[in-house]
N, C-alpha and C positions, 0 to 999 in steps of 0.2 A: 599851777592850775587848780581853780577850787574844784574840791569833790562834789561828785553830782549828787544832786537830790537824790531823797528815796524814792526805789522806782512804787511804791502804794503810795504816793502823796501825788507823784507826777499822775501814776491812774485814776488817783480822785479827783484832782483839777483837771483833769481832760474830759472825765465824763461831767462833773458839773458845768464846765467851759459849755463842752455840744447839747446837753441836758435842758439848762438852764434851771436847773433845780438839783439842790442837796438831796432831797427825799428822795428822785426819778433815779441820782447819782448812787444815791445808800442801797436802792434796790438792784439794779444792775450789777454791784459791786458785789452784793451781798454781803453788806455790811451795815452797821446802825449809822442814822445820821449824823450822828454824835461824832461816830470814828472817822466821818467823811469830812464833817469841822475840822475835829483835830488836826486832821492830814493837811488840809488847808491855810492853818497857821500854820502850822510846821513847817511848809513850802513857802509861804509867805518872810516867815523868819530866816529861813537857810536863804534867799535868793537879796533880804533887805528891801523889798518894792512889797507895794499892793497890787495884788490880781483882781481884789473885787473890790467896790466903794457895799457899803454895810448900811442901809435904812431899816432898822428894827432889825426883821427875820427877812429881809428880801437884800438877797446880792444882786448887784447889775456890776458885768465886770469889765475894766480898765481897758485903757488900750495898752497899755501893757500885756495885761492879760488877756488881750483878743492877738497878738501877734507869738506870745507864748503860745498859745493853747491850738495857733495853725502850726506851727515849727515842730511843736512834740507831739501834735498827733502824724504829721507825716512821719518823724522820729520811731513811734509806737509803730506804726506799720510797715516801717522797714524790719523792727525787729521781729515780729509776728512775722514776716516773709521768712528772714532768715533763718527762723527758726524752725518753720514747716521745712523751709530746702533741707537742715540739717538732721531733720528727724525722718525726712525722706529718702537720705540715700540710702540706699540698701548695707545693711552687717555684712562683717566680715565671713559669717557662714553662711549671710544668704545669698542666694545664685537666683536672678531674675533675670528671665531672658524674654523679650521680644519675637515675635513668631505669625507667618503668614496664618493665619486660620487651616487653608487647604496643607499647606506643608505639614502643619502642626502633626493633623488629623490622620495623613494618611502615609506621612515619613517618620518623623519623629518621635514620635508618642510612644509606639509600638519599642523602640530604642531605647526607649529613658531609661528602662528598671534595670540595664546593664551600667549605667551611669549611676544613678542611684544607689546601687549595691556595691559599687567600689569605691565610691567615695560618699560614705554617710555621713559626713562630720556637716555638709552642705542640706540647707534647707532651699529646697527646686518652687521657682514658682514658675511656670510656666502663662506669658500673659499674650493670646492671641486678639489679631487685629489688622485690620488692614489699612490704618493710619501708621504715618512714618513714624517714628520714633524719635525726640525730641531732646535728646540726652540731656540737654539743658534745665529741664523743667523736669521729666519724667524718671521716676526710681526704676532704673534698667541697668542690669551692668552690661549688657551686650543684646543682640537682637541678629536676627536670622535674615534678611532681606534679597530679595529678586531686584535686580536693575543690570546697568550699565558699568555700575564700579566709578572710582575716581570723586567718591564726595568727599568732601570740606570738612575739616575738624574731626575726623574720624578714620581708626584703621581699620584695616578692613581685609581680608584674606579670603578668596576664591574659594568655595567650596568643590563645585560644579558645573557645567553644563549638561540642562536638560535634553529631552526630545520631543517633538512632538509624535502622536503615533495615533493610526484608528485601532476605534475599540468597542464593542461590545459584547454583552452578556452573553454568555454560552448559550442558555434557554431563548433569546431573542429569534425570533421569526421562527419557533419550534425547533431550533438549531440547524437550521439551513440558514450560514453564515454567507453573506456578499463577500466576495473574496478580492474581484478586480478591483482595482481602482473604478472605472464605469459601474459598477455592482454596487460599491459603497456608498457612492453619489446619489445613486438612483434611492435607496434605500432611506426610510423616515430619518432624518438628522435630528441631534439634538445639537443645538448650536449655542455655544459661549462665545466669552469673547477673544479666544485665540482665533487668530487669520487661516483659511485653508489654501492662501495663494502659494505660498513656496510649498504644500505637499500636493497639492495639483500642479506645480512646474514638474516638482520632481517624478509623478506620475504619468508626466507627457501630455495631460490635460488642459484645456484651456483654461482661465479664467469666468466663471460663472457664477449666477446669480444664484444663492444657495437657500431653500426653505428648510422651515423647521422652527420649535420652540427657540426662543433666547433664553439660555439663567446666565446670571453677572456671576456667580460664582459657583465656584469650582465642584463645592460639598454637594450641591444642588445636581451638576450635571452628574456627577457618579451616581449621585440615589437612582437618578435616572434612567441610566445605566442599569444598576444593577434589579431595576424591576423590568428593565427589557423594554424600556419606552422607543430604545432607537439605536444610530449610532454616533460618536463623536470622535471629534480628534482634542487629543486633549493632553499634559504631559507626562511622561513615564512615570516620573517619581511618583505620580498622585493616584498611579494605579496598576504598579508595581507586584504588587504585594496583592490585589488579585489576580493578576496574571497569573502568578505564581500559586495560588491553591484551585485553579480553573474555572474561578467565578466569572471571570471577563477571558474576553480573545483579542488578541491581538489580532486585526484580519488581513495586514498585507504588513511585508518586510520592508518596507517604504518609511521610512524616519525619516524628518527633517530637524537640524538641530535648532533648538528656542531660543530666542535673541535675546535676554535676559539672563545672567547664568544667577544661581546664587551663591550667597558671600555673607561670610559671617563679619559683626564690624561689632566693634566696641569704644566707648568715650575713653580721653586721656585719664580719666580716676581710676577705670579697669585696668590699666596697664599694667602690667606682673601680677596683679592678684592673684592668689593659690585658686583660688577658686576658677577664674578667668583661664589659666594656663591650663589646669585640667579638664575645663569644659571645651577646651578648643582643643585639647591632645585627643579626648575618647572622640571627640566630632570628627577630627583628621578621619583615626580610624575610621568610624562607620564608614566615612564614606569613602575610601577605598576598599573595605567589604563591598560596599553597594556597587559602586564601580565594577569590582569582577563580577560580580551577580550577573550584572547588563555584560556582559564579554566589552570594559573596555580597561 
C-alpha cells in the first residue's frame, strides 16, 4: 500500500481545490504562497497525476483533481469529527453528570460537597438541562433522569420513587393554612404541570376544573411558593429541604406517589469507571439517608 500523502499538502490542495486561488489558500492556511506551491507539487509528485493544468500564474484544475479534492475533503471532515468526539469525551478524573435543572437545585446540590470532599482526585461538572441526554454526541459520563426506565443502549439503576404532596409557605394567607382537602382547592393555586387527578381521587374529591397561574417549570413554582403567591402540589424531593427548616408546609397527609421515579443511567464507556462506581456508591447512599428522612 503506498504511503499517504502529507496531511499540509492534502490541506493545501483542498483549500485551493474550494478556494480557487493559491493567494485565498496561502491566507486561510496561514502560510506564504510560495509554501502553498510547494505543497502542490509535492502532492502532485507523491500521487504521479496532475491536479491542475498551469496557464502562467492561473491554475484551473483537472478532473482528476475535481474528484480528489470531493473524496478528501469529505476524508478531512471525518477526521475533524473524529477528533472533536475524541477530545470530547470527558478524562479519567473528570466526572460530568447530567441533571434535571429542578432536581439539581433543590436535591443534589446541597449533597455535592460530601462527594466532593471524599473523593477529590475527581473534577465535578455538574451540567443542568431539560433536554435528554444524547450519550452519543454529548461529553456525559452519566445523567440523572425522571421517566419510565427500560431505555435502549443504556444502564440504568432506580434511584427513587417520588410523591406528589400540597404545599405552601408558612407566612401564606398571614399563616392561616387551608388544611382540608375542600380548603386547599378553594385556596389561590399555583399550578404546574403535574396532574391533581390522582390527589383529588385520593382526597375523595371529584375531578375539577382547576384555576390559577401555570409555570412549566419546577424552579419557578417554588419561588412562588416561597413568596406566598399560593398553593401547589408539587414533588417532595423539590421541597423537602423546606419542609424541613419550616419555610413551606406541608397542608394535608394525603401523598400520592409520582409516575416517573428517578434513575441514574450511564453509556457503555462509563462502565466500571472509578469515577462512575463511586459516583453511583455516595448516590445509593444519599438516597437511602433521604429515604429515612421521608419515614420510608
Amino acid at each position: 500500500m503506498k504511503a499517504l500523502p502529507p496531511l499540509p499538502a492534502l490541506r493545501a490542495f483542498e483549500a485551493v481545490a474550494r478556494l480557487g486561488s493559491v493567494v485565498k489558500a496561502a491566507d486561510e492556511l496561514h502560510v506564504t504562497h510560495g509554501a502553498v506551491s510547494q505543497q502542490l507539487r509535492s502532492l502532485e509528485e507523491h500521487l504521479g497525476l496532475s491536479l491542475f493544468q498551469r496557464q502562467g500564474k492561473r491554475l484551473s484544475i483537472t478532473d482528476d483533481g475535481r474528484i480528489y479534492a470531493l473524496r478528501l475533503r469529505m476524508a478531512l471532515g471525518d477526521i475533524a469529527s473524529a477528533t472533536g468526539d475524541v477530545l470530547a469525551l470527558p478524562r479519567a478524573d473528570e466526572l460530568i453528570v447530567a441533571v434535571l435543572p429542578s432536581f439539581g437545585s433543590h436535591w443534589l446540590v446541597r449533597r455535592l460537597p460530601a462527594f466532593m470532599a471524599a473523593h477529590p482526585q475527581f473534577k465535578l461538572t455538574l451540567r443542568a438541562s431539560l433536554e435528554l441526554v444524547d450519550f452519543q454526541v454529548d461529553r456525559v459520563d452519566a445523567a440523572i433522569r425522571m421517566g419510565p426506565g427500560g431505555w435502549e443502549g443504556v444502564s440504568q439503576s432506580q434511584l427513587f420513587v417520588d410523591d406528589l404532596v400540597a404545599v405552601a409557605a408558612a407566612a401564606f394567607n398571614g399563616g392561616r393554612l387551608p388544611r382540608t382537602p375542600a380548603e386547599i382547592i378553594a385556596a389561590p393555586l399555583i399550578r404546574s404541570v403535574e396532574s391533581w387527578s390522582a390527589w383529588l381521587n385520593a382526597a375523595g374529591l371529584p375531578e375539577m376544573s382547576l384555576r390559577g397561574p401555570v409555570y412549566s417549570d419546577s424552579n419557578l413554582v417554588i419561588e412562588a411558593l416561597r413568596q406566598g403567591q399560593g398553593v401547589t402540589l408539587t414533588r417532595r424531593s423539590l421541597v423537602h429541604d423546606l419542609l424541613h427548616t419550616g419555610e413551606l408546609v406541608q397542608l394535608s397527609e394525603i401523598a400520592v406517589p409520582y409516575q416517573n421515579p428517578y434513575w441514574l443511567i450511564w453509556p457503555g464507556r462509563s462502565q466500571g469507571a472509578a469515577k462512575l462506581l463511586a459516583f453511583g456508591e455516595w448516590l445509593g447512599q444519599e438516597v437511602e439517608r433521604y429515604k429515612a428522612e421521608i419515614g420510608r
